[in-house]
N, C-alpha and C positions, 0 to 999 in steps of 0.2 A: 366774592362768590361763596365762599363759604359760612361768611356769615351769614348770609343771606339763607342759607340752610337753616343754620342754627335757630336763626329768628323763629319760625314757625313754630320750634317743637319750642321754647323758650313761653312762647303766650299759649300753646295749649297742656303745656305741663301742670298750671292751676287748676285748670278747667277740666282736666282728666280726673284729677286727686281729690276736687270735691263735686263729683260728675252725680252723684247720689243723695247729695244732701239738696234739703227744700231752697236753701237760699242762695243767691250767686257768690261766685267765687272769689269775686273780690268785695263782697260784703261780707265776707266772713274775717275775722282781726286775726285770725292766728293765720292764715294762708295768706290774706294780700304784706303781711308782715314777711313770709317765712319769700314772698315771692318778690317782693322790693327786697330785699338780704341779697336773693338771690341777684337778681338786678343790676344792683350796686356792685357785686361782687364779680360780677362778668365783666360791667365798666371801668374797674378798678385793675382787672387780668389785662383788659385788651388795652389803657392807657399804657400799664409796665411796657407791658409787648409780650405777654403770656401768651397769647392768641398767635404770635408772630413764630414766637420760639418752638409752640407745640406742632402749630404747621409744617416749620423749619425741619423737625425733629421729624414728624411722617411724615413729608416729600422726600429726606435723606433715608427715611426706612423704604420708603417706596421703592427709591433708586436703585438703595442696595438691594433691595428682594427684585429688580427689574436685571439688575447685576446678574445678580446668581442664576436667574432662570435663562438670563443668557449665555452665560459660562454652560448651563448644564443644557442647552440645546448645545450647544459648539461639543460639548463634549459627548452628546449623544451620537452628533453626526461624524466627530471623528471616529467613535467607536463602531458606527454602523460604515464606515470609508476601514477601517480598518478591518473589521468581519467579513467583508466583502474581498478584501485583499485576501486576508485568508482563505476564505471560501475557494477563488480563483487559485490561489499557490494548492489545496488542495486538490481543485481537483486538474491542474498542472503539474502534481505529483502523481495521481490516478493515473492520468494518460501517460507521465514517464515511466509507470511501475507495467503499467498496460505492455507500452513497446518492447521496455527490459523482457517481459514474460515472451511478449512474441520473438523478441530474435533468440531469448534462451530457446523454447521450443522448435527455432528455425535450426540453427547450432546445433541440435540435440540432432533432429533429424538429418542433418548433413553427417552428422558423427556418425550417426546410426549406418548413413547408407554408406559411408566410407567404410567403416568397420565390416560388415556385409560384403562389401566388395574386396576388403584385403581377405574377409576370411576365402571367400570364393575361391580368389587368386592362389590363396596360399595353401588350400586343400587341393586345387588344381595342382600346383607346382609340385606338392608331395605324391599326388597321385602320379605325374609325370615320372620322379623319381621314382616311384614304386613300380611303375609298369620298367622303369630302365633297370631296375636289379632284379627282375624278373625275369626280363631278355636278356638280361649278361647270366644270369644264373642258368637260364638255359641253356643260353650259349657252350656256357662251364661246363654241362651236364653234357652236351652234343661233343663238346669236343673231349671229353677227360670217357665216355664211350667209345668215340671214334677212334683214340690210342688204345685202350683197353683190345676194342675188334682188332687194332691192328697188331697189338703186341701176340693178341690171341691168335689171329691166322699167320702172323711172325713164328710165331710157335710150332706151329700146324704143319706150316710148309717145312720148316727146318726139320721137325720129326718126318712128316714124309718123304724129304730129302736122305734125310739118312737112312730109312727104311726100318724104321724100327714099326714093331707090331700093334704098337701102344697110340698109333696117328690117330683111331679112331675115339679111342677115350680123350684124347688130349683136344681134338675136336670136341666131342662134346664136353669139357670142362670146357673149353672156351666161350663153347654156347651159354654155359650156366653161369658163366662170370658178366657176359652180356647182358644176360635177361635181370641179373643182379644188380647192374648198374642202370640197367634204364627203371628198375620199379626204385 
C-alpha cells in the first residue's frame, strides 16, 4: 500500500525537474542517469528491508503519538470528572456556609428575644421590688407618725391631767412635731 504511493511520485519526479526543457525527460543523459541511480537505490533499500524498518519505525511513532493522545484525553477527562467534583464540593460547601449563616442568624434571634424577655422580667421584678420599699417605707413613715401623734397626745393628756397651764403649748408643739414628720 504504501508503495503503491510511493510509485506515482517516483515516475513523476523526472518529469517535474525537466517539465521546461524542449526534450523529454528521459532523453535527457543526466536525469534518466540521476533517475535509474535513483531507482536502483530504492530497489536496493527495499531488498535490505529499509522500506520495512522505516515503516516499522512510523507505525511505532504512529502508535506512540496515538498513545499519548490517548493518555492526554484520559487525562483531560479525569481532570474535567475531577473539576466537576470540585465545582459540586463547592458549592456543597456554599449551601453548608448558607445554612451555618441561617441558623447563626436564627440563634442570634432566639438570643436576642431571650435576652429582651429576661430584661423585661428583670426590670419588672426590680420595679416590683421598688414599688415593695416604697410601701414598706411608707408604711415606716405611717407608723413612726402614728407613735410620734401618740407619744404627742401621750403628752397632752398627761399635761392636762396634771393641770398644768402649759397643755395648750404642748399641744401645739405636738401638732408641729406631726406636721414635721409627715412633710
Amino acid at each position: 500500500m504504501r508503495i503503491a504511493f510511493l510509485t506515482p511520485l517516483l515516475l513523476l519526479a523526472p518529469a517535474a525537474h525537466a517539465a521546461d526543457a524542449k526534450v523529454a525527460w528521459y532523453a535527457d543523459p543526466t536525469t534518466a542517469t540521476a533517475f535509474a541511480a535513483l531507482v536502483i537505490f530504492l530497489i536496493i533499500v527495499g531488498l535490505v528491508g529499509g522500506f520495512k524498518t522505516i515503516f516499522s519505525k512510523l507505525d511505532e511513532r504512529a502508535t506512540g503519538i496515538q498513545g499519548q493522545i490517548d493518555e492526554a484525553r484520559a487525562l483531560r477527562e479525569e481532570a474535567a470528572k475531577l473539576m466537576a467534583d470540585a465545582k459540586k464540593k463547592a458549592k456543597e460547601a456554599d449551601a453548608a456556609a448558607e445554612d451555618i449563616i441561617k441558623r447563626a442568624k436564627a440563634d442570634a434571634d432566639t438570643m436576642m428575644k431571650q435576652a429582651k424577655a429576661d430584661l423585661k422580667a428583670k426590670v419588672a421584678r426590680r420595679e416590683t421590688q421598688a414599688e415593695a420599699r416604697i410601701a414598706r417605707a411608707e408604711a415606716d413613715a405611717a407608723a413612726d407618725v402614728r407613735r410620734v401623734a401618740a407619744d404627742a397626745a401621750t403628752e397632752a393628756a398627761r399635761s392636762i391631767l396634771a393641770g398644768s397651764g402649759e397643755a395648750n403649748d404642748l399641744f401645739d408643739n405636738a401638732l408641729g412635731e406631726i406636721d414635721k414628720s409627715l412633710n
